[in-house]
Backbone as a chain_set.jsonl record, in Angstrom:
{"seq": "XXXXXXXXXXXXXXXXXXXXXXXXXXXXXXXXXXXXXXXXXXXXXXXXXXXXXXXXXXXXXXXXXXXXXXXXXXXXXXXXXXXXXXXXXXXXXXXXXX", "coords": {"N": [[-23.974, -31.932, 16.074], [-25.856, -30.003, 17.054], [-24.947, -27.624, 16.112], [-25.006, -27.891, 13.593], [-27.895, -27.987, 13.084], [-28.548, -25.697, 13.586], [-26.706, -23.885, 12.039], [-28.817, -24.521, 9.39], [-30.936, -24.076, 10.17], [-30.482, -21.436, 10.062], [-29.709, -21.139, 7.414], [-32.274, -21.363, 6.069], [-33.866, -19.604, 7.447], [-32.213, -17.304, 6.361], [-33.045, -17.817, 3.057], [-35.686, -17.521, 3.297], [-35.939, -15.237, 3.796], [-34.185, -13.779, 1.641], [-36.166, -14.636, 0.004], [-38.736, -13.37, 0.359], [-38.244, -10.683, -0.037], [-37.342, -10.756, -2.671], [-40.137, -10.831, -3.791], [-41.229, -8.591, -3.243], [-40.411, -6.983, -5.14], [-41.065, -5.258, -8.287], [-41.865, -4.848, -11.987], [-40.891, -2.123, -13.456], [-42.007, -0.73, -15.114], [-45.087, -1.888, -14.456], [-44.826, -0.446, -12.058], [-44.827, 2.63, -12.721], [-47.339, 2.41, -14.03], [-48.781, 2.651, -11.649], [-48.346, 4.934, -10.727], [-49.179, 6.886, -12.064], [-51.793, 6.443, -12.552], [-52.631, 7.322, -10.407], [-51.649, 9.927, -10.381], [-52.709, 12.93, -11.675], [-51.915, 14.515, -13.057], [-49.934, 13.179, -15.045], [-51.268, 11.005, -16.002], [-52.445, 10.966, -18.603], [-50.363, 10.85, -20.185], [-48.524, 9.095, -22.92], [-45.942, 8.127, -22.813], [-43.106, 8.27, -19.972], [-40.491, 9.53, -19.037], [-37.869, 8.036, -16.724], [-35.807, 8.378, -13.835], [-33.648, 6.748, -11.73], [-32.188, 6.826, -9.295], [-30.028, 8.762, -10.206], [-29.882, 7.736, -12.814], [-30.571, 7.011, -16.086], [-33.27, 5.322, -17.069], [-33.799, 3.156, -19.426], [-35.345, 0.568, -20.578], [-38.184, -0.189, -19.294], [-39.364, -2.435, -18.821], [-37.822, -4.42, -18.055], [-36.629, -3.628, -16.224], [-36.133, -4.097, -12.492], [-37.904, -3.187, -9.474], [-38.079, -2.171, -5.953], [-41.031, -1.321, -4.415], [-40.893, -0.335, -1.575], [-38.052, 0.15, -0.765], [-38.564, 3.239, -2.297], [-37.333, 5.979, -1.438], [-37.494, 8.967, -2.164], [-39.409, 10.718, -4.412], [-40.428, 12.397, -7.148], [-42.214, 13.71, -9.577], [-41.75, 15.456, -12.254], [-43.132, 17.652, -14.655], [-43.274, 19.555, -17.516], [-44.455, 22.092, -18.697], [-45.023, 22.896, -22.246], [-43.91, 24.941, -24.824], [-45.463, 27.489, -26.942], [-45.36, 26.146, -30.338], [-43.876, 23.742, -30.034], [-43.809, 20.339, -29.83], [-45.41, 18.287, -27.664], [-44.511, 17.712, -23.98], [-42.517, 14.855, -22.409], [-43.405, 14.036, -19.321], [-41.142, 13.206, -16.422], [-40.304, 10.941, -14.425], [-38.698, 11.067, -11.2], [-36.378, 9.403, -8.969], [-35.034, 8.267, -6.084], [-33.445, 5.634, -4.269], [-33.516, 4.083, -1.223], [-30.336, 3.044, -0.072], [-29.059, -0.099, 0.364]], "CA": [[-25.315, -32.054, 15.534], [-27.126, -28.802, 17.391], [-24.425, -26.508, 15.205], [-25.418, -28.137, 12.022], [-28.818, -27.747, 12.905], [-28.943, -24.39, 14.115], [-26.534, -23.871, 10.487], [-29.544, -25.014, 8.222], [-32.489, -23.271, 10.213], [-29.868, -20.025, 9.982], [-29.704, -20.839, 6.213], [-33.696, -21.182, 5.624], [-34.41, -18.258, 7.878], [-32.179, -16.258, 5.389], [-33.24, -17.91, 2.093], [-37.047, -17.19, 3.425], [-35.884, -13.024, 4.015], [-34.684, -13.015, 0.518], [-37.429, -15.272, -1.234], [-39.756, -12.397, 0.57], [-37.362, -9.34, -0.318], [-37.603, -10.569, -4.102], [-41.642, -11.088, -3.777], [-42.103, -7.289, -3.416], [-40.315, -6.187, -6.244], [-42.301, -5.394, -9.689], [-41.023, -4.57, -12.785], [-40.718, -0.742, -13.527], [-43.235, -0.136, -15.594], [-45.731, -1.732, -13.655], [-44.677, 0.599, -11.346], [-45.189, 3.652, -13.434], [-48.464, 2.221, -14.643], [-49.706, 2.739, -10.422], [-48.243, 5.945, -10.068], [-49.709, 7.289, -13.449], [-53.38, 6.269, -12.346], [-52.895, 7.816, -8.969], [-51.776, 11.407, -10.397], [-53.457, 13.55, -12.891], [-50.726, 15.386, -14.678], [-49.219, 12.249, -15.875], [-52.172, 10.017, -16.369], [-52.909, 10.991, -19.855], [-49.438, 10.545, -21.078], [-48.621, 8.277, -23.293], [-44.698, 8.028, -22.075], [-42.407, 9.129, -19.392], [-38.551, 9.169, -18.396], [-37.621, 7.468, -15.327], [-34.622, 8.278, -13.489], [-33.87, 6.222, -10.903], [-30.485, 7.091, -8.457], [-29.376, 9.813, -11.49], [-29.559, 6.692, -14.064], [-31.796, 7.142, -17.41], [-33.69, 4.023, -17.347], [-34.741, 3.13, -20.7], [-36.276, -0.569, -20.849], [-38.406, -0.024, -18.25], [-39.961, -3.635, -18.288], [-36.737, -4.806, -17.723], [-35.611, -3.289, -14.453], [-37.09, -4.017, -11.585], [-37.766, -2.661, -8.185], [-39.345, -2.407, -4.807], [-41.224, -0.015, -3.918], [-40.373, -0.223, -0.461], [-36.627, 1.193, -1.253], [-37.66, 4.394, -2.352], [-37.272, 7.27, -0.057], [-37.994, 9.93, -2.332], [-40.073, 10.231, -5.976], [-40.843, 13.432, -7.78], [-42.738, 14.013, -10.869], [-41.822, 16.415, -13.304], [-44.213, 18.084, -15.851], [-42.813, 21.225, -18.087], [-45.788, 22.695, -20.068], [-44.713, 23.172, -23.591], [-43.644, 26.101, -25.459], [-46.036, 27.283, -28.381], [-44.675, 25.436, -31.616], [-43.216, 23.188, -30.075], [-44.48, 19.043, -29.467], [-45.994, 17.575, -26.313], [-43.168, 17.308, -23.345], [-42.584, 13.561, -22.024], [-43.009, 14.212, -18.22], [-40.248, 12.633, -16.041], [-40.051, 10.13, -12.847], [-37.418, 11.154, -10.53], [-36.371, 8.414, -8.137], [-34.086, 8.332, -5.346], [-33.632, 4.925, -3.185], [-32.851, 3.712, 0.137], [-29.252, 2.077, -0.434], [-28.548, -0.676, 1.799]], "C": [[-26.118, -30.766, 15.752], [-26.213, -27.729, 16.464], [-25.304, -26.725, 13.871], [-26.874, -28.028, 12.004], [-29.204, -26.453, 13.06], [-28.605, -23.704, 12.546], [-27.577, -23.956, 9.527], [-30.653, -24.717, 9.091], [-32.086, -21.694, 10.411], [-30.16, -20.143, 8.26], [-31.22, -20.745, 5.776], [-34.124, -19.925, 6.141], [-33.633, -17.407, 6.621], [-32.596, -16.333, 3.793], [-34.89, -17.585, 1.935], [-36.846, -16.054, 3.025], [-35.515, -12.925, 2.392], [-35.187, -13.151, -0.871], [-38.494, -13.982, -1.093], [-39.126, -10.914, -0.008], [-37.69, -9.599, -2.197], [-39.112, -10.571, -4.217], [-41.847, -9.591, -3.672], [-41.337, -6.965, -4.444], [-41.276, -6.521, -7.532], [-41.164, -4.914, -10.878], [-41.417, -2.422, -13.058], [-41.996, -0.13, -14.266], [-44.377, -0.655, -15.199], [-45.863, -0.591, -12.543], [-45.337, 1.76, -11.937], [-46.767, 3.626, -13.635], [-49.423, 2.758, -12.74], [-49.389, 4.346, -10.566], [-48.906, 6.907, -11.323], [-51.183, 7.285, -12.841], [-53.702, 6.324, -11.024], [-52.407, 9.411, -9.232], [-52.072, 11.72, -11.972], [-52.721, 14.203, -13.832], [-49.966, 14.815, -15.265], [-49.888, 11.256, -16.669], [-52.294, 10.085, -17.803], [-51.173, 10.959, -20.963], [-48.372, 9.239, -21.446], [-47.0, 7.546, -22.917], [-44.109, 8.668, -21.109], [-41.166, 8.722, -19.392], [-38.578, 9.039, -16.99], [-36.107, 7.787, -15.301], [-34.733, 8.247, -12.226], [-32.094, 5.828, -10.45], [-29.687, 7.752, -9.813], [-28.671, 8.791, -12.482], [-30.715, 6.327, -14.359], [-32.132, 5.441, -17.269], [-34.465, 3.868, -18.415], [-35.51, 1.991, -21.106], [-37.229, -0.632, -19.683], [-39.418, -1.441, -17.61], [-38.944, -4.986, -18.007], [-36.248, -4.943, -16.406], [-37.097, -3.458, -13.585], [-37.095, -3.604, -10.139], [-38.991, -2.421, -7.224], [-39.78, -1.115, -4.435], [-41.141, 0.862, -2.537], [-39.371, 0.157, -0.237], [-36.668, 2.098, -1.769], [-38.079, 5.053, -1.465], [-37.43, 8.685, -0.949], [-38.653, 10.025, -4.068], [-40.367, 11.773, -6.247], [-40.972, 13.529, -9.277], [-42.626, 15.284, -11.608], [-42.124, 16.823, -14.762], [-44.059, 19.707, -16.286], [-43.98, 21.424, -18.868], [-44.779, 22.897, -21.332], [-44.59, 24.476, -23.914], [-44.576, 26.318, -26.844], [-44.851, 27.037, -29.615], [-44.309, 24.549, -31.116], [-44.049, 21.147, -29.601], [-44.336, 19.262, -28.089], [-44.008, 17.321, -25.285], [-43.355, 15.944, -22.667], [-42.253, 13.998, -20.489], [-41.665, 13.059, -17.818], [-40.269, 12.054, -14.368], [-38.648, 10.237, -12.254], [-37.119, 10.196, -9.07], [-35.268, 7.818, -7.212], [-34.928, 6.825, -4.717], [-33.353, 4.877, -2.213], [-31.394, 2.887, -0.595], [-28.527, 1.353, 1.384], [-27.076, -1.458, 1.659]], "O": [[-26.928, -30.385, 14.907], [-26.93, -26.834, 16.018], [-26.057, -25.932, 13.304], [-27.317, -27.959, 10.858], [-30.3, -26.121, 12.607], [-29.471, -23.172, 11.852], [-27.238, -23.323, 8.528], [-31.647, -25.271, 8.622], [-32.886, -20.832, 10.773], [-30.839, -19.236, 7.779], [-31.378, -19.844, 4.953], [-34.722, -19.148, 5.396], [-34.396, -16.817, 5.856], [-32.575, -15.29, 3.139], [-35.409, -17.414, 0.831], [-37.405, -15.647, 2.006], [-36.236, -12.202, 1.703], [-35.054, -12.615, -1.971], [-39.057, -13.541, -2.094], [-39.959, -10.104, -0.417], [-38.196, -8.71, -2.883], [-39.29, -10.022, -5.305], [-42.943, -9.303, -4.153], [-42.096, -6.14, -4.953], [-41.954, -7.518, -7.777], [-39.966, -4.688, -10.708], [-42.395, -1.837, -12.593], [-42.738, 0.786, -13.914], [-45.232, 0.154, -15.56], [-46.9, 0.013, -12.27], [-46.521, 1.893, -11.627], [-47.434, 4.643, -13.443], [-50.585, 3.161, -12.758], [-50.4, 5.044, -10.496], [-48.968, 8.052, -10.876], [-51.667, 8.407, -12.69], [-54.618, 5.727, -10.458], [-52.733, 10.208, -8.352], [-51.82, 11.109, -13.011], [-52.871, 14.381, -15.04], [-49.201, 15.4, -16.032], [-49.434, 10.721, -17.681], [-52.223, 8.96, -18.299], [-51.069, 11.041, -22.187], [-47.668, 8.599, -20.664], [-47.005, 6.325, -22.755], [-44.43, 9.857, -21.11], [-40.817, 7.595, -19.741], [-39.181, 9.772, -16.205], [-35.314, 7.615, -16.227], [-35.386, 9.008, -11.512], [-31.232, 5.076, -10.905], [-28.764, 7.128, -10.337], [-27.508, 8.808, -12.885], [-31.597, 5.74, -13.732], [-31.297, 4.542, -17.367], [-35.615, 4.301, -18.485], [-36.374, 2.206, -21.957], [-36.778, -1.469, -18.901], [-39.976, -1.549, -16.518], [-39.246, -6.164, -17.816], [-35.724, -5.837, -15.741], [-38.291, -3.205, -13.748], [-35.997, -3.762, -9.604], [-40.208, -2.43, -7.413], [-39.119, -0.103, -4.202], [-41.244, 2.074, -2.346], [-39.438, 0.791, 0.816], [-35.582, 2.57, -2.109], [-39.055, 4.817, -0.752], [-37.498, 9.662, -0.203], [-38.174, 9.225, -4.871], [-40.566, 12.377, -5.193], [-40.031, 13.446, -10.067], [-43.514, 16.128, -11.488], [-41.538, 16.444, -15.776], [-44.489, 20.712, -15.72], [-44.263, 20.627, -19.762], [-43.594, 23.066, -21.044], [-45.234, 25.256, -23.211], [-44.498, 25.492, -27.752], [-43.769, 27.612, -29.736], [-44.232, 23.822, -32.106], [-45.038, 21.213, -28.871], [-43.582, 20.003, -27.459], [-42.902, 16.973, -25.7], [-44.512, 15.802, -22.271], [-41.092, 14.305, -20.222], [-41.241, 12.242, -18.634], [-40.249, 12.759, -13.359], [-37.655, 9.653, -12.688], [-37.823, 10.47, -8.098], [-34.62, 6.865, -7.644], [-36.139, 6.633, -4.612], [-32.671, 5.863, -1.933], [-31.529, 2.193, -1.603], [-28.044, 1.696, 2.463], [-26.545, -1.955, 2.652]]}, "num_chains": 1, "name": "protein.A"}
């Protein structure tokens, strides 16, 4: 009886950790949408490219993720060449892998 109980307050303790582990993730472009209206050289554009662990993410309301897994982010913004259209900055996005 104390196994099987200890069993089934082992299984709730872990189905709590990863009811709470899915509760912080967002979807990606939420994401984008914070980090956009927290820096200025991206804010005004109307798209970016995400790459996230050196993989093009293209639905970006699709994927989702925590923001607590990443460990490193860098924004990259090329100025344009005369003649040529507007450049689509780019989200670079390394995680923690557990």
């Amino acid at each position: 009886m104390l196994k099987k109980t200890f069993a089934t307050i082992l299984f709730l303790l872990l189905c709590n950790t990863i009811y709470a582990q899915e509760s912080q993730k967002i979807t990606l472009k939420e994401f984008i949408e914070q980090v956009k209206e927290k820096n200025e050289s991206i804010k005004k554009a109307d798209s970016v490219n995400v790459m996230i662990n050196d993989l093009l993410i293209e639905n970006h309301g699709d994927y989702k993720i925590d923001p607590k897994n990443i460990s490193r982010m860098e924004i990259l913004v090329i100025e344009p060449e005369k003649n040529t259209a507007g450049v689509k900055p780019s989200i670079i996005i390394s995680t923690k892998i557990k």
